[in-house]
Structure formats: C-alpha cells, structure tokens
N, C-alpha and C positions, 0 to 999 in steps of 0.2 A: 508657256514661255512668253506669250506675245504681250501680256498685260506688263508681266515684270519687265522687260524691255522698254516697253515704252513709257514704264515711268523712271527707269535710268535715263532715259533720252531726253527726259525734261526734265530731270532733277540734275542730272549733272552739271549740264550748262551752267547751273545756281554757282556753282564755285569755280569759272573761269574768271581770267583777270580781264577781259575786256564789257566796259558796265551795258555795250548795249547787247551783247548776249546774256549778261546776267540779267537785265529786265529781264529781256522776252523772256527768259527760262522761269523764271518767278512767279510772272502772267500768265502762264501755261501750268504752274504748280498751282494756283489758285483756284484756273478753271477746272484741272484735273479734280480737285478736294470740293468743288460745290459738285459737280458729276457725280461722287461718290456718295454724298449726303444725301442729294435727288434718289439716287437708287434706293439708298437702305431705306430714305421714308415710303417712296412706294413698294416696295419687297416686301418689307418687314413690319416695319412700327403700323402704317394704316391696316393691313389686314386684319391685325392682332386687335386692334381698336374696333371694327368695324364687327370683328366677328365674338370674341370675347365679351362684349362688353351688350352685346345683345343675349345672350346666352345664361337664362335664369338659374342654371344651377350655378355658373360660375358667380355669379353674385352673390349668391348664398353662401360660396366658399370662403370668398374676400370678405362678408360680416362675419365669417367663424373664425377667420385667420386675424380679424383687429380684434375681439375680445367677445365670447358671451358672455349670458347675464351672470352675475355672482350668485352663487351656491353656498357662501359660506354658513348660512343659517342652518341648512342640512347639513353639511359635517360636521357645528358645534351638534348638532343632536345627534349624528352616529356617534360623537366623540363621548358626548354625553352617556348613551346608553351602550355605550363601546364596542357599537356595530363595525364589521370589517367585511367588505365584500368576496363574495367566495369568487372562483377562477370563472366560475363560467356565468356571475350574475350580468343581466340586465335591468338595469337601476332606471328609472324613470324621478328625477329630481326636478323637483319643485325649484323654480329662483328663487332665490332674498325676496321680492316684489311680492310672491303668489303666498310667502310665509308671513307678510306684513299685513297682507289682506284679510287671512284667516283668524291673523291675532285679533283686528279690531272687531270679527264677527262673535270674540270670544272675550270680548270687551278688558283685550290690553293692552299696555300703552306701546309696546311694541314686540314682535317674534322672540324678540330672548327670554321675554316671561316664562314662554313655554319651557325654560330651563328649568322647571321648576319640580321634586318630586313629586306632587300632587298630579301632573300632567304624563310621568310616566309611562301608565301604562296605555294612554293614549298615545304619546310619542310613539311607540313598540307596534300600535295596531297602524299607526298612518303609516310609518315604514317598509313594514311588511304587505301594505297595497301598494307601495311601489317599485318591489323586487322582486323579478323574473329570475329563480334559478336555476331555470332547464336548460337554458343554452347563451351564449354573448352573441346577443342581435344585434348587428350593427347596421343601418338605415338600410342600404342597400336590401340584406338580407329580409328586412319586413315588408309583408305583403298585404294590401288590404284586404279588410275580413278575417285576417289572422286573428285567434285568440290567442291572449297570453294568460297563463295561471301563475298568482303571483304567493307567494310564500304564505300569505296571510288567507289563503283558500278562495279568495277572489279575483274573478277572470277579467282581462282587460282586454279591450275590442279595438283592431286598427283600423286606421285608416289612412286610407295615401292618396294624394291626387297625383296631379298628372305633371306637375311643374317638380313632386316629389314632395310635398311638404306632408307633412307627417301627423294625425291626430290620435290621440289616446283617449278611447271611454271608458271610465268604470261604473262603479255602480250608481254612483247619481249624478254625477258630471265630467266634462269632459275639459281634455288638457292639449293644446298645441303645442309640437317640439318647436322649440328654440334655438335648438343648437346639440346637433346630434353629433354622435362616435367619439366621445369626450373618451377618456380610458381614464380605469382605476384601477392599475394594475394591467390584469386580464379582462378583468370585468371591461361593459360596456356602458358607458353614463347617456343620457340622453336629458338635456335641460327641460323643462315643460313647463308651461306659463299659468299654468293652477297647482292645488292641492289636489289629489282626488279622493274623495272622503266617502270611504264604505257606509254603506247602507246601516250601520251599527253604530254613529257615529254621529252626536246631534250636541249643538252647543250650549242649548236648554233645554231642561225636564222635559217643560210643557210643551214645546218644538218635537222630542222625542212622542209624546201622549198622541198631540194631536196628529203627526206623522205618519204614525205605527199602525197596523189594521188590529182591529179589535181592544182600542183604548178609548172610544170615545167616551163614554157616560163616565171613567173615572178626569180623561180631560174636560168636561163638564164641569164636574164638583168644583175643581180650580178656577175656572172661571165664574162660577157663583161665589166664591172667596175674593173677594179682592186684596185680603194680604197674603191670601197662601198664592194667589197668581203672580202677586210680584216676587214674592221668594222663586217661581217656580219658572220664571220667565228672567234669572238673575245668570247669565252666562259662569259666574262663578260660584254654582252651585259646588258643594262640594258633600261628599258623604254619600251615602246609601239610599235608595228609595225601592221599594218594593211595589209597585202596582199593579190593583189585581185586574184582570182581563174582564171585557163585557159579560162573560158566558160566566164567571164567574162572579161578578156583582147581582147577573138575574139568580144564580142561582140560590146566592145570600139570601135577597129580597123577597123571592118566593119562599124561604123556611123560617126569615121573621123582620116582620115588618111594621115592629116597634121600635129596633134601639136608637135604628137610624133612622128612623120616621123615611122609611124606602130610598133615604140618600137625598134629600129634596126639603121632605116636609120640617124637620128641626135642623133649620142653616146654621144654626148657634153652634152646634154639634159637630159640623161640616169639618173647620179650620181641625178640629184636634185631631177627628178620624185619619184625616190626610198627612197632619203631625206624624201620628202614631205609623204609618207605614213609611217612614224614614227613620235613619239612626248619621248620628254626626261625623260619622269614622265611614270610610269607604272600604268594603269589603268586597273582594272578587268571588265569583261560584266556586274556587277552589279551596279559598281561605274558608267558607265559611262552609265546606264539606270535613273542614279538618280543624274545625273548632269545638272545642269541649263543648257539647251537649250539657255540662252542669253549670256551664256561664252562658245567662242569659243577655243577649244583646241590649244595650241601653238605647230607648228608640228616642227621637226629639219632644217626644210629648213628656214633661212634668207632670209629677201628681205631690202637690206637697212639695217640693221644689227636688223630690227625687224622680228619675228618668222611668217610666213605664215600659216594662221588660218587654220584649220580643223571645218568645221562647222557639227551639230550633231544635234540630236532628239529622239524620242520615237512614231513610228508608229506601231498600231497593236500590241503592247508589242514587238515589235523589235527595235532595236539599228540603227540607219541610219544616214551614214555618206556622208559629199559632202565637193568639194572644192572650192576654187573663182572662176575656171570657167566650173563647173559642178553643177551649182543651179536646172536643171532641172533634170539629172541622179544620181540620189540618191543611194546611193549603203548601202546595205543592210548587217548584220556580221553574214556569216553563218556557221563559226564555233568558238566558244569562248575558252577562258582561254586556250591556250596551251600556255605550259611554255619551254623559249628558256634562256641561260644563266641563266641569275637573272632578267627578263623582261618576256613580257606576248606577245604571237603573237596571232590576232582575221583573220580568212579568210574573208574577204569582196567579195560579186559576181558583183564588178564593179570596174574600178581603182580610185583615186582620183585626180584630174588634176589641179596643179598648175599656177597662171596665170605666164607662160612661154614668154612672151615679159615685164613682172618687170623685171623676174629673172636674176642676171648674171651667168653667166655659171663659174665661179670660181673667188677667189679673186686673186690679187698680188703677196700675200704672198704664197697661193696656187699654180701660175705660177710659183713662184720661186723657191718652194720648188720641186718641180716636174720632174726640170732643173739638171743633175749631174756636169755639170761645173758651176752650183752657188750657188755651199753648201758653202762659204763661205759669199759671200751677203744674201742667207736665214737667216743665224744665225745672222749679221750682223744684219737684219730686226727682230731677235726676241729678241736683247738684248737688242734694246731702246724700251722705249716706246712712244716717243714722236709722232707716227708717227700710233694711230691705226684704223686710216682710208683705210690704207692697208687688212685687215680682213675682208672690210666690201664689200661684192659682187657689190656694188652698186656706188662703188666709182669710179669716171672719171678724170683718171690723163694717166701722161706717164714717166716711169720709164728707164733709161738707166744703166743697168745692168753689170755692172764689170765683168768679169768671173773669176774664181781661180787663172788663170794666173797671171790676172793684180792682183787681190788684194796681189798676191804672190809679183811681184814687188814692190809693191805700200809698206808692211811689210818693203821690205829691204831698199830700200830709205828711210826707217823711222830708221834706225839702228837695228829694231826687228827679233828677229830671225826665226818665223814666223808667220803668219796671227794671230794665236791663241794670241799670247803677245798684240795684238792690241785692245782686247776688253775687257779688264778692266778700257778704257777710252772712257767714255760713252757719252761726250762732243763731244769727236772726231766722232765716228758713227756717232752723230745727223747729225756732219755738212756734213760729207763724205753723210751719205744718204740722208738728204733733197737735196743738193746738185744736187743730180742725181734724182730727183723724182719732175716734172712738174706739177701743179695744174687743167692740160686739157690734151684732148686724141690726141695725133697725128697719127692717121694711115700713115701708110707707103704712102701712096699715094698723102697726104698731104704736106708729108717731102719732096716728088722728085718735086711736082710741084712747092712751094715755096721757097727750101733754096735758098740764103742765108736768113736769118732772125733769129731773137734774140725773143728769152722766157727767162722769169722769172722764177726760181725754187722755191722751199718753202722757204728756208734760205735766202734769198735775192741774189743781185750780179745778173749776168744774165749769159744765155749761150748763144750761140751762131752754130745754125745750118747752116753749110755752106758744101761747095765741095771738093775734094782736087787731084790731078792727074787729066789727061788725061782721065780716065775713070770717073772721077766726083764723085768717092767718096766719098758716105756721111758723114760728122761727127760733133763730137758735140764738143765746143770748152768754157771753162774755162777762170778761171782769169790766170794761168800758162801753162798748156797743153791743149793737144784737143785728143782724140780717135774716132778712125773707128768705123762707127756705122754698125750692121749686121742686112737688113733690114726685114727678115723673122719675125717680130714680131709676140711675145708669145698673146695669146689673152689670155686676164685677164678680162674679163664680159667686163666694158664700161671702162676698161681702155686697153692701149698697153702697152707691155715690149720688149724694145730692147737689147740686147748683145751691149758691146762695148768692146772692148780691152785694155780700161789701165783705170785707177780709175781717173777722170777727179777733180783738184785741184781748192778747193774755196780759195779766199783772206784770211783764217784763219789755213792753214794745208801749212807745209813748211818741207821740207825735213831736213833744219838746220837754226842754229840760223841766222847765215852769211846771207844765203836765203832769212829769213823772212825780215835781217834789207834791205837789197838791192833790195828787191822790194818795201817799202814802200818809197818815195822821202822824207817823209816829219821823216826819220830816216838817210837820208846821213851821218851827222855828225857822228854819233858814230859810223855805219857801217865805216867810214872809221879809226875812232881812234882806233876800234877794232883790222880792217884787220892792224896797225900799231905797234901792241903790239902783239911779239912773245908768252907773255904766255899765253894771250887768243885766238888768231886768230885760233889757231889748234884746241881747242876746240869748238868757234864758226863753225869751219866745221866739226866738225862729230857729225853725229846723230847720234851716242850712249849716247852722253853729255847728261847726265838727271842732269836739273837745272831749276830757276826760276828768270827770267829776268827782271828784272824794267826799258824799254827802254827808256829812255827823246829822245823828239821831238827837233827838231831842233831850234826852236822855246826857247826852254827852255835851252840850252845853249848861243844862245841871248842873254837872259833874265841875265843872271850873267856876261856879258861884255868879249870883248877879252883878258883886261889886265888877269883877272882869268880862263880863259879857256887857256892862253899860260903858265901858272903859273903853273897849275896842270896841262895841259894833253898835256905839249909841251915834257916832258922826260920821257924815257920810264917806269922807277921806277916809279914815280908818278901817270903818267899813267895809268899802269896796278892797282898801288893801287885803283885809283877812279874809274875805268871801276870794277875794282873786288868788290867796297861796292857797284856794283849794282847785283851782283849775288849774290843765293842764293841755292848751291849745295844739292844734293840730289833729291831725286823724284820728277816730276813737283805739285806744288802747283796751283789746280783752283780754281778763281774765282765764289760761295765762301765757296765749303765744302772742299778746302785745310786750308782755315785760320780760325781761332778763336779770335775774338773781344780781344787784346792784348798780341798776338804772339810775341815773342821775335824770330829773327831769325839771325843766326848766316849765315856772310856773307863770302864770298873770303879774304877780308882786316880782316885778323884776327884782334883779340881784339876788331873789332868793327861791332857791332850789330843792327839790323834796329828792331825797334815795329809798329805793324799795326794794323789796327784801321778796322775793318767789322762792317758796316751798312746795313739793311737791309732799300729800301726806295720803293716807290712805282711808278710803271712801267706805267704810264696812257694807251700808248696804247693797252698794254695787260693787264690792270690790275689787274698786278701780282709785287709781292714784287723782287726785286734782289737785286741783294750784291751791296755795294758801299767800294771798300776798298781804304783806306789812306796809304799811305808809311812813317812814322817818322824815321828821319835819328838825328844821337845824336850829329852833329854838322852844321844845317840848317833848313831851312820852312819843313814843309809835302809836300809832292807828292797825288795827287789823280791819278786813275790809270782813266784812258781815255778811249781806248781800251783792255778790258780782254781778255784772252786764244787764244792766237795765238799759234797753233801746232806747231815748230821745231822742228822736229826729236822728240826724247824724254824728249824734254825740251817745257815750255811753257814760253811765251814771254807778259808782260801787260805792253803796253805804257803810260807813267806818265808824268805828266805834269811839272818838276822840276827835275833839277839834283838832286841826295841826294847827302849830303855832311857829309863826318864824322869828328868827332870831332878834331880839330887839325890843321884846313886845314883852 
C-alpha cells in the first residue's frame, strides 16, 4: 500500500488550483519517474545484457531466430524426385551454398542443372545419405560418437562440442550444422554446410579409376591416351562404362599376350579397347539383369560406322558380360551402380575384347584433327558435309592433305584475306576436298614403286602421281599445279593421309576470271575480247572482283556470224558495252541457291537487265534433282548455262550457250 500512496501524495497535488503546489507536485512527479527508470535499468535491462549476451548458446538461438541459410535447392529436388519425409525422419540438408559448390565440381553453371533426368539417379543416392529414419533427433537428443544409419545403408558419425555445435561425417567428408531443429512436419531438418557424398559417388570416370582400390592399371591405359583421358576426366560423362579390375586384366594378359600387345605394347589399339567397354545409354545393375539377352548392347566403339556389340546374360543372378572375341571368358560385374558424372561405372573381373583386325585404329577426320599444321583442312572437313565417309573408321581412301601454309596461299590467290573468308563457299570446299581425297589407300610404298601414274579422285578430273628433281621427288599433279607430297604418312585405320604443300587446283577453282577463261580453249574468243577492253581486263585480273559471269563458248559467237561480232565487239565502247551485259556485279551467284526462278538482274550495261529462269530436273546418274538455269537477255534468244560454278577468285563463272544480247543492238 505504501508505494501506491505515495504516489497519490505527489500526483494529486498536480491538479490543485494553487500553482505553487502544482510545481512542487510536478517536481516530485518527475523525480518519482527518473527513480523508476534507474530501477528497471539496474533490475532488469543490465542483467539480461550482461548475462544473455555472454551466453554462446543464446547467440546461436538469435542467428536461428533472424533466418538460416536457404534450402530451397533441396526441396526443388525432393519436389523433383517427389520425396516426402516420413514422421520420424531425421534429414541432414545441404544449404543452396553447399549445392552451388557441388555443381561447379560437376562443371555446371549452377545447382539447378542438377534438375535434370540424367542426374536422377544420383539425386536418389545423395538424398538417401542424408536421411535418418529411425528416429527425429533433434540437437539436444544427439550425442557425440553417435552413429546414425541413413536410408541409403550408409552410417553417419557425430560430433558435438562443448559450446554444442554440431558436426556430421560420412563417408568421405564432413558437414557442420548450420542451423539445427528446422521441422518438416514431424520429421527433424538440420541445415549442413556441405554435401556428403557416399563413397560410390565420383564426378569423373577417371576420378572413380584412379580412387577405387584395385583399378589402377585400367586407370593407366587412360592416362597413356590422351583423348580417352579427356573424355574420361569430362564431369559430364554420361552412359555406361564397364572396367575391368587389376586381378582381372593380369589374368587377361597371362592367357594372351598378343591382341593387346599386354595393354602397353600397341597404344594405337589402346583408345578403342577402352571405347569398347563403354556404351552411350546409362544402364543400372537392375536394367541390365532384366534386358533381353537377344539385344546386344551397342558399345561406343564403331566398326564401319556401326556400334561393336557388347553381348550380355544372367548367370547364377549375376550380370555377365562378353565381346566378339571373348565368347568363351565371360566376365562377370563385381561391383554395381557407382555413379561417375551423370553415367553409371559397373567393375567387371575380366576385360571385354573387341574384334581388333575389323577395327580401324582412327578415322581421317581424326588423323587430321590431331595434325597442328592442318587445322585448316580439319574445319575444311567439318564444314561440308558431302564427304562423311571420312568419320567412318572403316573407310579406305587416300587423302593428300594441304597444310596451313598452303591453304594460307591458296586464300590469297583467291583475293581473301584469309583462310577463314574461304568457307562460307561451301561448293568450293566440295571441290577443293574431293579433289584431294582418293577413293583407295595408297601406302607409301606403293607411291615410290609405281609413280608415275594417274588416279581418279572423287570429283572427277584425275591426278597425277609422278617425280620431280634429281632426288625424284614425289608429287601429286592437277589440272593447273602439282605439290610435294610428304611421304611419312598419317595412318587413318584402312585409309593413308599424306601432307603436301600447296592446295592442288581442279578444272573448276581459278585464281581470276582471266584464268578461268584462258584455260578453257573452247572460251578463246571472249578471253581475248576481254584482255582487249581496258575497262574490263583489269577487273578480269584481280581476285578481289566479286561478280557473276555468263561466258559464251566460242561456238556461240559463230553462231551470230562475223558481220555482228565486228559490228558490236570490233570498238572498244561497244565492246565493253556487250562484254559488260554479261556481268553481273556483286557477290558470286551459285548454281542454284544464288537464283530464284525469275530474277531480275541488273548487269555492267546499265539500263539493261537480264531475267533467269531456275529449273530443278532430274540427274539420272545420281538420281538427284539439280538446278537447270536459263539466261533471258531483253534483246535476243535465251542462253542455257552449260557449265555452272567455275571458282575465279571471288567471282564465279557459268558457260552459256549464246551471246546475250540487249535490247537495241
């Protein structure tokens, strides 16, 4: 009673009518209310500061209670694989952070990749190592040294200090809580600041090989490969690999130690064997216990551009695999589902052996690519397609190989300023690579005992293998030049690849217009009315000229008598007029995805214009359709074009059967 009293005793006074006991009373209401503030800050507010705020678990509670780290990357993947925690789990969840980390070790651009069903049945096995469902442990309840066994048959080991914080190890690394007694449901969530990634669980092949005990000598072979190491060292591996254990490569080795020259002695042989115990498709130990036995597995080795079977069964509830020429050594899969990139590696205790007298030891395209003075003919080879029997290991030809040098010449005699300007004319590659690429294999030893002598190449025309010098020189010889052949040939399976030094010219690639018409006899005529007219000659010699040519044959000036060929093309005005309504300036127009079925084209002779006529007809001996185009001139007959896409420089040249004539003349 005595407080409450004596603050009526000073509050009252506050509403008498006389002011000098209203002060004092007010003065006294004042000091009363700082009295009161003194108290509660030393009662109350300092002890809670003093004692709380020293107190590590409480700190730990005020970072749980402002937010921990995001999870959501783990529910998109329970959502994903439409995981739901049971009543009594204990979930040990990865942050968003520890899934962004994993990604880049799995080289992607971020944790949502992993959405992906390639990655599946890995999502399914990291999940299952971090769910406890014996009981919902919530911090308090775990004890260090506890083990927990987690859905996925792997144990997790605790650890607790003494301030409480909390560590998880599994089977090859360890994770610290973040932020524990999260609830899902019933279940109990606990944040953890890694992944833990079971022992079964590797992000490359060769990461898995060189890992795992008893792989090394098969992780060897990969590394004597320098392209199966980079495939095998690619986090996005994907598909099946089968490799067989050390106890099972000695045992190979010891029953025959010729195919594979003991794994070592024929490297050549190396890349394909290691091919052949892979297939492109990712197949589980379960899928492929309950796969037809009469469908053989398609392995990544080609033979012939078809895939080299993997044959397979079910013995004794085991999985048993063999190759075409291991019908009697069955090799047996004695360890299943580990997971490498986004693909599945099984250990087999035997190898699988490839029939190695099909196989080529690389394609063409492979030789070429392998070469560093022929990254220009590589691409060269990947930009047509006409030609992709190069790909195929199986294929027997003989390829004479340009080097950079030459195709670097070869650019500037075309007026380009370099190689790269060259392949957006994809007519031209054909003819430049069939050109140089032989329908039979000429080993080197073939070449010295027979040149001289003449082969056929794909594109028609022939070449011509002959000698040259004192030293007899090999070389291959064209419709215009010839190049030094370099006889150490690339071996490409059942074809050869020789080096030569300059890009050897067919009868349809011509430095300039001039060129083109002075090698044909049966273009004399206008090659000479040209070289006679000052304002075309200059441009018929430079290959920079980008134009399109309608050449009449000699024949077809003939045809229209001398009085009119001295009439028009005996002065030089007139001349250049009738020579010029045969050009048609700008970009070369091919035969026939330059022209559209009634083009209007605006020629040299201004005012006057040519229309052309594109037909598509059909090709008997290829029976395939090609272009048929017409030349209408607006004062004469039509012209059909005779010869299409003669290369000059940057101009292309179609021989027509009629002068065109323009209106007026």
């Amino acid at each position: 009673m005595f407080p409450i009293c004596w603050i009526l005793g000073i509050c009252l006074p506050c509403f008498t009518k006389d002011p000098k006991d209203r002060r004092a009373a007010i003065g006294s209401a004042i000091a009363l209310a700082s009295y009161v503030l003194l108290l509660v800050l030393f009662l109350v507010i300092l002890p809670l500061s003093l004692g709380w705020c020293a107190d590590d678990k409480w700190r730990h509670r005020s970072i749980a209670a402002q937010g921990a780290p995001s999870t959501q990357t783990f529910k998109a993947i329970g959502d994903y694989l439409g995981f739901k925690p049971g009543d009594t789990d204990t979930i040990f969840v990865p942050s968003d952070a520890a899934f962004e980390d994993l990604a880049k070790v799995y080289g992607l651009k971020s944790a949502k990749d992993f959405l992906s069903p390639k990655y599946a049945d890995l999502l399914t096995k990291l999940g299952a190592a971090h769910t406890v469902e014996t009981a919902a442990y919530k911090a308090a309840n775990l004890k260090s040294g506890q083990q927990l066994k987690t859905i996925q048959g792997t144990t997790l080991t605790v650890t607790k200090a003494a301030d409480g914080a909390i560590t998880v190890k599994g089977a090859t690394n360890s994770a610290k809580v973040l932020a524990a007694d999260r609830a899902s449901g019933t279940a109990v969530v606990h944040v953890i600041d890694k992944v833990l990634v079971p022992s079964d669980v590797y992000p490359t092949l060769l990461g898995a090989l060189e890992a795992r005990p008893g792989l090394k000598q098969w992780a060897q072979l990969f590394k004597d490969d320098p392209a199966a190491k980079t495939k095998a060292s690619d986090p996005q591996f994907q598909g099946t690999y089968f490799a067989p254990n050390d106890a099972g490569v000695k045992k190979f080795v010891a029953k025959d130690q010729t195919l594979l020259g003991a794994f070592g002695a024929t490297k050549a042989d190396i890349g394909l064997v290691l091919a052949y115990h892979s297939t492109p498709s990712a197949f589980g130990y379960a899928q492929l216990a309950n796969l037809s036995a009469s469908q053989p597995l398609a392995s990544s080795l080609k033979i012939g551009g078809v895939p080299e079977p993997i044959f397979h069964g079910v013995k004794g509830g085991r999985v048993e695999l063999w190759g075409t020429l291991s019908l009697q050594d069955r090799s047996t899969i004695v360890e299943k589902d580990i997971h490498v990139g986004a693909g599945v590696l099984h250990v087999v205790d035997f190898p699988l052996v490839p029939d190695l007298e099909t196989s080529a030891r690389q394609s063409v395209t492979q030789a070429v690519e392998g070469r560093a003075d022929l990254k220009a003919l590589a691409r060269l080879i990947n930009s047509t397609g006409i030609l992709d029997e190069l790909d195929d290991p199986a294929f027997a030809g003989t390829l004479f190989a340009p080097t950079d040098k030459a195709f670097e010449a070869f650019a500037k005699s075309l007026g380009f300023a370099s190689v790269d300007a060259i392949y957006k004319f994809e007519p031209l590659l054909d003819a430049i690579l069939g050109h140089h690429l032989v329908p039979e294999a000429y080993p080197a030893d073939r070449l010295k005992q027979f040149a001289p002598f003449t082969i056929a190449p794909f594109t028609g025309g022939n070449l011509r293998l002959g000698r040259a010098g004192a030293a007899g020189q090999l070389t291959v010889e064209g419709a215009q030049n010839k190049a030094a052949i370099t006889l150490d040939g690339i071996d490409a399976g059942r074809s050869v690849v020789y080096k030569i030094d300059a890009v050897v010219l067919p009868d349809s690639v011509f430095p300039t217009i001039i060129a083109a018409l002075d090698f044909y006899a049966s273009t004399s005529v206008l090659q000479n009315l040209v070289k006679a007219t000052p304002a075309l000659s200059k441009l018929a010699a430079d290959p920079k000229t980008a134009a399109t040519v309608f050449a009449p044959r000699n024949d077809a000036f003939q045809a229209l008598g001398p009085e009119f060929v001295d009439l028009v093309f005996a002065q030089n005005a007139t001349r250049a007029e009738g020579l010029g309504y045969h050009i048609v300036p700008g970009p070369a127009r091919l035969v026939p995805v330059g022209f559209k079925n009634g083009d209007v084209l605006k020629t040299l002779l201004k005012g006057q214009d040519l229309r052309v006529e594109v037909k598509a007809i059909e090709d008997p001996p290829s029976n395939t359709k090609v272009g048929r185009l017409v030349v209408v001139p607006t004062g004469g007959p039509a012209a059909t074009a005779q010869r299409i896409n003669i290369f000059a420089g940057q101009s292309v040249i179609h021989g027509v059967d009629r002068v065109l004539v323009p209106k007026g003349i």
